[in-house]
C-alpha positions in Angstrom: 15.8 -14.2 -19.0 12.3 -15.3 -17.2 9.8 -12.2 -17.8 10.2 -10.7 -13.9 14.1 -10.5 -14.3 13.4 -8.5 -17.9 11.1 -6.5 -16.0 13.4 -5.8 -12.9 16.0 -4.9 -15.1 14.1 -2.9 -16.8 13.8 -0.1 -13.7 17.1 -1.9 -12.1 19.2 1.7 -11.5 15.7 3.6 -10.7 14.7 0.4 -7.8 18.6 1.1 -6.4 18.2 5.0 -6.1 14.4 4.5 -4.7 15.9 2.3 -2.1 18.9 3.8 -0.6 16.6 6.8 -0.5 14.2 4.8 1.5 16.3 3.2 4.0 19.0 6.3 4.3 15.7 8.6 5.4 14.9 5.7 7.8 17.8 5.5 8.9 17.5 9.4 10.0 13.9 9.1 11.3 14.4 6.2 14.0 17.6 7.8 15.3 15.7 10.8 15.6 12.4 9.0 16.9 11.6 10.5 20.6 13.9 13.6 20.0 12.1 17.0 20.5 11.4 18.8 17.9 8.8 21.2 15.7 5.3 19.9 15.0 3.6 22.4 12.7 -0.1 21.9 11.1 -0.6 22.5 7.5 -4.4 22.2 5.5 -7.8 22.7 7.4 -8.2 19.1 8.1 -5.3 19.9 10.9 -3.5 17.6 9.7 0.4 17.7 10.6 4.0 18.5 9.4 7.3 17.9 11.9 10.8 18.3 11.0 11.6 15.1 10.7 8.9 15.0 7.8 10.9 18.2 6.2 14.6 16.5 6.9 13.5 13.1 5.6 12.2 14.9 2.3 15.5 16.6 1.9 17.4 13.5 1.9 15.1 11.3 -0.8 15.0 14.5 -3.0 18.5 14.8 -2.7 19.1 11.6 -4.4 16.1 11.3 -6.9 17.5 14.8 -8.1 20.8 13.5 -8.5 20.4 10.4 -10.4 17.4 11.3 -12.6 17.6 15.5 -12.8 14.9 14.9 -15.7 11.8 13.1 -14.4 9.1 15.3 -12.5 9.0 14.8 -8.9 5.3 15.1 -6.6 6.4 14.8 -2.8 4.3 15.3 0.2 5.8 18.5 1.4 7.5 20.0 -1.5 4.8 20.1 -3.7 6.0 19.4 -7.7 9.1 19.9 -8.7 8.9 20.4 -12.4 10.2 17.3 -15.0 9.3 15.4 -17.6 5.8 14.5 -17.1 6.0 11.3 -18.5 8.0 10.2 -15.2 6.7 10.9 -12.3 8.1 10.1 -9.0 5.8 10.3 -5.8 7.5 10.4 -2.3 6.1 10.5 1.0 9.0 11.1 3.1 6.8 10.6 6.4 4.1 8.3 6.3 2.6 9.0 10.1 3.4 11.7 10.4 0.3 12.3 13.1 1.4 8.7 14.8 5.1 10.2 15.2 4.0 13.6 16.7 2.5 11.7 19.6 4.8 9.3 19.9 3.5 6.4 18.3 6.5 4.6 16.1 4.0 3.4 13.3 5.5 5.0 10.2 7.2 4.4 6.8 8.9 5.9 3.8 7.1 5.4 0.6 8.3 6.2 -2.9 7.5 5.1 -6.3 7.3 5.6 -10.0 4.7 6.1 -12.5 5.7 5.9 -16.4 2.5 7.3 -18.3 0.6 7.8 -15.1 0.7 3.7 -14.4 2.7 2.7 -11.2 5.9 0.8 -12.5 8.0 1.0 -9.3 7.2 1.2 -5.3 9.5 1.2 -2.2 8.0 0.9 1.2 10.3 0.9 4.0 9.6 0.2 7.7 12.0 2.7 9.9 11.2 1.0 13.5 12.0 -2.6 12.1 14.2 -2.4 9.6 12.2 -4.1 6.6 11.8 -2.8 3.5 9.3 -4.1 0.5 9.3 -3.6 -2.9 7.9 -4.0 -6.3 8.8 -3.4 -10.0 5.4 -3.7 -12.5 5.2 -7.5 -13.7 8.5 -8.7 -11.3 6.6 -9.4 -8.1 6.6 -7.9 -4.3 10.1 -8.4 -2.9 11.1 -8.2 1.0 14.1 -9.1 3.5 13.6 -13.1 2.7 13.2 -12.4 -1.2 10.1 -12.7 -3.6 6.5 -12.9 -2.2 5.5 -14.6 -5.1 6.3 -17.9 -6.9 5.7 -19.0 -10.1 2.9 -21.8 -10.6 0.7 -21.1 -7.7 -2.6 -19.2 -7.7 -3.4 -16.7 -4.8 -5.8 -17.4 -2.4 -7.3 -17.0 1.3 -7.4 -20.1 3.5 -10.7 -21.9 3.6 -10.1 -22.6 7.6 -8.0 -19.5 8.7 -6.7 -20.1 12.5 -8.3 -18.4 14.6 -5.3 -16.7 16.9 -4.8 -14.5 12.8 -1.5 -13.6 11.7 0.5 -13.9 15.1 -0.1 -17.3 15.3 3.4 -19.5 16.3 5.0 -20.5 12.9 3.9 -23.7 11.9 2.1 -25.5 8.3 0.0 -22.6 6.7 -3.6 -24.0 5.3 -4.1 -24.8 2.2 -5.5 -22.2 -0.5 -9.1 -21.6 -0.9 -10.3 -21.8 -4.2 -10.1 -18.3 -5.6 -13.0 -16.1 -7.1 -13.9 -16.8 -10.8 -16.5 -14.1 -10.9 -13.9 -11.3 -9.9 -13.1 -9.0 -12.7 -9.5 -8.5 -13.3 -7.6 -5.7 -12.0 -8.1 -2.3 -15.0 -4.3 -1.4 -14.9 -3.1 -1.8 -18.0 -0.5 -3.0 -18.6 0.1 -4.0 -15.2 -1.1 -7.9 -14.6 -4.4 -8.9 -12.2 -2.7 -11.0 -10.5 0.4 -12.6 -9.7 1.3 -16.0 -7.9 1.8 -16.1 -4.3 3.5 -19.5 -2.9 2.0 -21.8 -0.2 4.2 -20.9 2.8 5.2 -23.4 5.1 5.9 -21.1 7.9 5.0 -17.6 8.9 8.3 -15.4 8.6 7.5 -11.6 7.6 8.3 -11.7 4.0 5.8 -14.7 3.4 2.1 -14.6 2.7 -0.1 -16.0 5.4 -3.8 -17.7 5.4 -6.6 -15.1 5.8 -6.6 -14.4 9.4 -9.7 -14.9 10.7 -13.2 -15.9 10.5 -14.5 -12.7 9.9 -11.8 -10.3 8.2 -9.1 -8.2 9.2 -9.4 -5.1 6.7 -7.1 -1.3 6.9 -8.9 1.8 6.2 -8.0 4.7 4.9 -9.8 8.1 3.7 -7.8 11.1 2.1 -7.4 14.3 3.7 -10.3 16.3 2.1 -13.0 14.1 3.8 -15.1 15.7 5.7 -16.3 14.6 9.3 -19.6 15.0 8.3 -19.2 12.9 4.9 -22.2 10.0 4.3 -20.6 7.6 2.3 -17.6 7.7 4.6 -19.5 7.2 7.3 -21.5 4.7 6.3 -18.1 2.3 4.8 -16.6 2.9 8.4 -19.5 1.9 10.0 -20.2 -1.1 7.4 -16.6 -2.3 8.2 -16.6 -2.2 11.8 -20.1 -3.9 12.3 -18.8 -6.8 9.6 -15.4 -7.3 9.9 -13.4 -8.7 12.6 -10.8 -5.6 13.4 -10.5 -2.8 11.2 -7.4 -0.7 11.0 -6.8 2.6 10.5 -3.2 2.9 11.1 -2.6 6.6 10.2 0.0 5.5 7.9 -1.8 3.5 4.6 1.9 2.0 3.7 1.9 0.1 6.4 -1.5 -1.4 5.7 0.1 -2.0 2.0 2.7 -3.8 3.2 0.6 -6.1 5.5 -1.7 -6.7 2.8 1.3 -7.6 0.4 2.4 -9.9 2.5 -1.1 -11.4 3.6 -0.9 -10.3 7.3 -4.5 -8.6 6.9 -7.1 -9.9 4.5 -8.4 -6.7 2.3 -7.7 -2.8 2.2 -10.7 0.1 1.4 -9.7 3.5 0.7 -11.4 6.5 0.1 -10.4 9.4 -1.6 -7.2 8.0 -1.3 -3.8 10.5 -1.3 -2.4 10.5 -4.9 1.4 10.5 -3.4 1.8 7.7 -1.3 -1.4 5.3 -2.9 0.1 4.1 -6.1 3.7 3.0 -4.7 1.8 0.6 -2.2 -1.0 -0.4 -3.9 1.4 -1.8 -6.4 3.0 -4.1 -3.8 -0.5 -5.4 -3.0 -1.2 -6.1 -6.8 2.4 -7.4 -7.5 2.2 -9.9 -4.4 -1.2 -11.7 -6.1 -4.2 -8.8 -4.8 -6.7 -7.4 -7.1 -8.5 -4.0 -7.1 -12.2 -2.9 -7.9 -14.4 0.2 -6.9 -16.3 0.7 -3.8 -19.4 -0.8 -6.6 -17.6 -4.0 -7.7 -16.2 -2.5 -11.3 -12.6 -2.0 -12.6 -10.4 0.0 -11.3 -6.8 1.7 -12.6 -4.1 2.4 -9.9 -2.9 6.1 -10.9 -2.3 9.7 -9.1 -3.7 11.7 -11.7 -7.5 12.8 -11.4 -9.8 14.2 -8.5 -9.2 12.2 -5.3 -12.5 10.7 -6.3 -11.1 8.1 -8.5 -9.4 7.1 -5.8 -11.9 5.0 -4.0 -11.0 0.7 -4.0 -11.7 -2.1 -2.0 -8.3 -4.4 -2.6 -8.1 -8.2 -1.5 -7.1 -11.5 -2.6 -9.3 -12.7 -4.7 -10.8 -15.5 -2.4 -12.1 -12.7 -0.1 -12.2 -9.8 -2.2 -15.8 -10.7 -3.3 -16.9 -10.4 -0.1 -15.0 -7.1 0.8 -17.2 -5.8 -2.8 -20.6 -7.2 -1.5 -20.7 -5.2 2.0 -19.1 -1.6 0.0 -21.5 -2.4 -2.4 -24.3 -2.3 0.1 -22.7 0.8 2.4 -22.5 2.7 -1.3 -26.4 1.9 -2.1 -27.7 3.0 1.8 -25.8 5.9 1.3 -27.3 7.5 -1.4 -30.5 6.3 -0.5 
């Protein structure tokens, strides 16, 4: 048994659970999608809560509670449910849930598993198409066509990227770039840097695809206790829109996971990231060949626990993620000047 199988196996009946979960509460949001129905606000940042938020919650719980009564559970709206601490399940039943209120069908379900506070298991699903990604620690990023990665191949952006980006026609994908040697490795331990990612030879959803442009594509996101008047947020917005080619801020940070994972985008910077639904994603970026580092270029640990603080990362492959570092790295310095 090759070390990915032992690893899948591993967390084989808690992947199962995590994804019937997933695509069951999908299932229920996109028949529900356009329906009327109760948009509340919660927080002082207005940010929002619907019932399809509450009902998709009820279903995932549901069947978490079921099969593993024992492990500690840390949803969106719930709150904690009391557990063993060791095992710590984090589900965001509604990820959009400001893009559904308006009527905007960007969303996702995202759930995962932390073991020790480290990210072991995450489950992304896409209600409005259907797909569904996924990742056990050290098996790899897995979607509707199979594994993201391959064995033997090093990750890397394209050295000549085309310049229509990701939507291009299918067709031969470039060749690799050579990959960063300076980069430092990824700080989850034991969680590995990097893992292989194959040379695709056309452009389906589940495969990687070269970097997709020039100047890069790069998803956003900041937590829900930055304020509007915050410096350093300011300036890494501005930073990213004056040096990159299209910045997203989707509203939904799983869906800019599962891009990354699968190389549609070049690079991800959070700030202040949400503890629920960051570590489920970020560990399909890591497991499809993407490394992580801090606004300043140093290590970084994936996790939940902590102030939302710690959860500040540029993420990238790591023929791009270098240059991702250098312009955070200079938004980080002006801002404290």
């Amino acid at each position: 048994m090759d070390r990915a199988t032992e690893e899948q196996s591993g967390y084989a009946e808690e992947l199962k659970v995590a994804l019937a979960a997933a695509e069951e509460a999908g299932r229920m949001l996109r028949a529900r999608f356009g329906d009327t129905w109760r948009v509340g606000v919660k927080g002082e940042d207005g940010d929002v809560v619907t019932d399809l938020d509450l009902a998709a919650e009820r279903i995932v719980l549901g069947r978490l509670r079921e099969a593993f009564p024992e492990d500690r559970v840390w949803s969106e709206e719930a709150g904690v449910l009391a557990g063993a601490a060791d095992r710590t399940w984090l589900v965001d039943p509604l990820d959009g849930s400001n893009n559904v209120a308006i009527g905007l069908p960007t969303y996702a379900v995202g759930i995962g598993l932390c073991v020790a506070g480290a990210p072991v298991l995450g489950v992304v699903h896409e209600p409005h198409t259907g797909a569904t990604w996924h990742a056990v620690r050290g098996g790899g990023t897995h979607g509707r066509g199979g594994p993201l990665g391959g064995e033997g191949e090093e990750p890397g952006a394209a050295a000549d990227p085309p310049a229509s980006g990701p939507a291009a026609a299918p067709g031969p994908a470039s060749a690799p770039g050579p990959a960063s040697t300076s980069a430092p490795a990824s700080a989850v331990d034991p969680l590995p840097a990097t893992r292989p990612v194959p040379a695709a030879e056309t452009l389906p959803p589940d495969i990687v695809v070269p970097a997709s442009a020039p100047r890069l594509v790069v998803a956003w996101t900041q937590g829900h206790s930055v304020r509007k008047d915050d410096a350093l947020a300011e300036a890494l917005r501005i930073a990213l829109e004056r040096r990159t080619r299209r910045v997203l801020a989707l509203w939904a940070p799983l869906l800019g996971w599962s891009m990354l994972a699968r190389g549609t985008i070049d690079g991800f910077v959070g700030y202040c990231a949400e503890a629920v639904d960051f570590p489920p994603g970020a560990l399909l970026a890591l497991e499809a060949g993407c490394e992580f580092r801090t606004l300043e270029g140093g290590p970084f640990r994936i996790g939940f626990t902590g102030p939302d603080t710690t959860r500040c990362f540029v993420a990238g492959r790591p023929g791009v993620l270098d240059r991702l570092v250098a312009l955070t790295r200079e938004a980080v310095a002006a801002a404290v000047v």
